[in-house]
N, C-alpha and C positions, 0 to 999 in steps of 0.2 A: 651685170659685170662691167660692161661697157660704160656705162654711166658711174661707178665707182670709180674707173680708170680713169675717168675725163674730170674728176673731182679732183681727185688725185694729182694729176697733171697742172690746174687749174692753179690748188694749192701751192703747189711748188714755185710759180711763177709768183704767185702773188708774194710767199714769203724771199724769195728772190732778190724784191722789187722792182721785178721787170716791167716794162709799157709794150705795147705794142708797137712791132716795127712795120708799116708799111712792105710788102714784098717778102717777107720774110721767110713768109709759110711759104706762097707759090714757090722761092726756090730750094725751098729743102723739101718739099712733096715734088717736086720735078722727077720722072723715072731717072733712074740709074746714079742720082746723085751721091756718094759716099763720105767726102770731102768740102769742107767749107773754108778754105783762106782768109780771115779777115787783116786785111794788109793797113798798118796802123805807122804814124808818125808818133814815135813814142814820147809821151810825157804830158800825156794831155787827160781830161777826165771824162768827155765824150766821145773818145773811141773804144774805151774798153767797156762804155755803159751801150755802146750800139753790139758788141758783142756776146756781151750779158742777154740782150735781147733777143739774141740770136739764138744764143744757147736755151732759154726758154720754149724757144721755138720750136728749137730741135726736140725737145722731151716731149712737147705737145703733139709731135707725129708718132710717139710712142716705142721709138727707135732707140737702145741703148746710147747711152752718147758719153764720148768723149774728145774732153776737153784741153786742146794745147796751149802751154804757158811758155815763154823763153824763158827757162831756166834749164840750168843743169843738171845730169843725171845722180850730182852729189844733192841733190834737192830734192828725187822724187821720193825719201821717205816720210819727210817736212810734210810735203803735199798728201802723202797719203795717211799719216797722222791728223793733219785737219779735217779733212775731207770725214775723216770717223771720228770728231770732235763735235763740241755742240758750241763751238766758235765765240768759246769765251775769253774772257780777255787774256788768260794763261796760254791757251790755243792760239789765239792772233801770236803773243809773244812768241811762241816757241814758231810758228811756222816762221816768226821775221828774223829768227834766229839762224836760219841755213844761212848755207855758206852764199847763195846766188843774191840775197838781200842785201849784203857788201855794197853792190853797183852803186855809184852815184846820179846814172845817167836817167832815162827814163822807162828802161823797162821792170823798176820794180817800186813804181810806184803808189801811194794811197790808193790811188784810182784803180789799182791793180790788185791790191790786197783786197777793196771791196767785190773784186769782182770775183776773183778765189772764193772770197765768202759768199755770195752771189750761186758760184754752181754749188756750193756744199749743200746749199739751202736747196736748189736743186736735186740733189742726192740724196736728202732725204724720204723722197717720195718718189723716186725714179730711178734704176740704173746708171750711173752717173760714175767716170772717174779723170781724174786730173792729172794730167802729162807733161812732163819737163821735157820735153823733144827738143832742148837744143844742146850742144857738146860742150861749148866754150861761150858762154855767154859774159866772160867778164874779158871776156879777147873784144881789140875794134876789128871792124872790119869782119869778111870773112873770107872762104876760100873753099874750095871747090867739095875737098874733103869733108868741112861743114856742112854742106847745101845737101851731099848725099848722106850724110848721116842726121840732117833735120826729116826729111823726105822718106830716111829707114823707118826714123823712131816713129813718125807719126802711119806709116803704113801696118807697123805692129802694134797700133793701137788697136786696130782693127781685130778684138782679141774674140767677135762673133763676127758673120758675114752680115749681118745687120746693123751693126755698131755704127753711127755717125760720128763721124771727126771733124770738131772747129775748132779752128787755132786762131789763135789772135798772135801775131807775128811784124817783124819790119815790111815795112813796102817791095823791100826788092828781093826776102826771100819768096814772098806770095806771089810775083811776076813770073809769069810761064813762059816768058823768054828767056834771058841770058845775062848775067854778067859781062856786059860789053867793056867796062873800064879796065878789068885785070886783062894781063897777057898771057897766056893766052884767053880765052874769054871762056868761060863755063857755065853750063846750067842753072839754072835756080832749085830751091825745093818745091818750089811752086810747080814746074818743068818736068821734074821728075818724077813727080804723081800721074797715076792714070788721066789723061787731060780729059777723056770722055767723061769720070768720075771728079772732074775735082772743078770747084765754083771758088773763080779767085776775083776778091773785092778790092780796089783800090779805094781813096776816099775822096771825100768833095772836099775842096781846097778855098776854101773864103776865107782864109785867114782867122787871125784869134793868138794864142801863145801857147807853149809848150815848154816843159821843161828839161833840159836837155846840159851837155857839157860841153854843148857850142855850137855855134850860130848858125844860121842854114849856108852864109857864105864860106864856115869851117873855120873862122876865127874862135879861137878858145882864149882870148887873153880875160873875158870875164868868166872862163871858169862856170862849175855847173849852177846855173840859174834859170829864169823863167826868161826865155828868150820869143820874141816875133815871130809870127810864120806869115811868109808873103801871101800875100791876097793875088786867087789867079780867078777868082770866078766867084758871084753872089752868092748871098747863102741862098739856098735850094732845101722846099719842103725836105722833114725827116722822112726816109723811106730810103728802099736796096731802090735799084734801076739796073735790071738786069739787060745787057747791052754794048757787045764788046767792040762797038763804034766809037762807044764815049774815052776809053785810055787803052792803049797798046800794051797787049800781055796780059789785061783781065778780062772778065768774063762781064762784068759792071762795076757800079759806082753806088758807096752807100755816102749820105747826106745825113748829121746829125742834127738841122733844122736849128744849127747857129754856128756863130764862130766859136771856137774853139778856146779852150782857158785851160792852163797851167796845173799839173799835178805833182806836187814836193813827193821825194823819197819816203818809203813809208817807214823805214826804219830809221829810230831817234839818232843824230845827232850824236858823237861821243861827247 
């Protein structure tokens, strides 16, 4: 029986096509771990593919898993229509048809779509289901209201005591400190999860580009394109580094073993 599970599990990854992540398993086999934050600068195509990996990971401990996406709650039918599709090209259409695909920024992009199709492939062979845990994802910004009802939805994903929660999310909801810029300053969703329970990942910063609706200095006169990310550190073997010395308010640092490159909207162009 054991060994049908591990076939099973095996498969899923592979049609996935997920790689092996360095770290990955040590920290989702960690006791008591519930929650996975993986905190992402959005619009890039190797952050949502170290996620993917992750997400493999998680099915290969055998643990129900679920999967968090920034999209809206007007989305989770989209997501649960795919998710029971066989991700053909009518099913890509119709899920990039919700309303949360709108965005022109970087949270719903290519990179993002393959990785949707990524857990469904997943789900085929595994307990598996897909979460729009955020409220207002076509708002900038956010606000305090936001951060507790990111931090609700994904705590009700939790729909057995065994279910594994990874989200792929922005950098500063995954920080288990605080929103220091607004006045007064508030929580994170990252902060508001059980902190004993929850593994929040920042990323390695070598620079590469992203695609984004304005520039990391907050200049928008070019409008949404394939913008710079400043380079603060070499690139660093692919692997997690669990390690909450290396950035303030995570738990480690995951490294995708290069700079980073640009992911276009995945929905056409009118």
């Amino acid at each position: 029986m054991l060994s049908l599970l591990s076939a099973a599990l095996a498969a899923a990854s592979l049609e996935a096509g997920c790689t092996e992540l360095p770290g990955a398993r040590e920290m989702l086999t960690a006791p008591g771990v519930d929650y996975v934050l993986v905190g992402e600068y959005h619009g890039t195509v190797e952050m949502p593919a170290v996620a993917r990996d992750i997400a493999c990971a998680a099915a290969e401990t055998g643990r129900p898993l679920a999967f968090g996406v920034e999209l809206g709650s007007a989305d989770q039918p989209a997501l649960d229509r795919f998710m029971a599709s066989n991700g053909d090209q009518a099913a890509r259409a119709a899920l990039l048809a919700s309303p949360g695909w709108a965005e022109k920024g970087g949270r719903t992009t290519a990179a993002i779509a393959e990785l949707l199709n990524s857990v469904r492939r997943i789900g085929t062979h595994h307990p598996t289901t897909l979460i729009a845990f955020d409220t207002a994802p076509e708002a900038s910004g956010t606000s305090a209201r936001r951060e507790a009802a990111m931090a609700a939805a994904l705590a009700a994903a939790r729909t057995r005591r065994d279910t594994l929660v990874v989200a792929l999310t922005g950098l500063g909801h995954a920080d288990k400190t605080a929103w220091t810029s607004p006045v007064p300053p508030y929580p994170s969703a990252g902060r508001l999860l059980p902190g004993d329970r929850t593994v929040s990942l920042a990323f390695a910063r070598p620079g590469g580009r992203y695609w984004g609706c304005a520039a990391p200095n907050g200049d928008a006169v070019r409008g949404c394109t394939a913008y710079d990310m400043p380079v603060r550190e070499p690139v660093a073997p692919r692997a997690i580094q669990l390690d909450g010395a290396l950035r303030e308010g995570f738990d480690g640092v995951y490294a995708p073993g290069t700079a980073y490159t640009a992911s276009r909207p995945a929905r056409p162009r009118p």
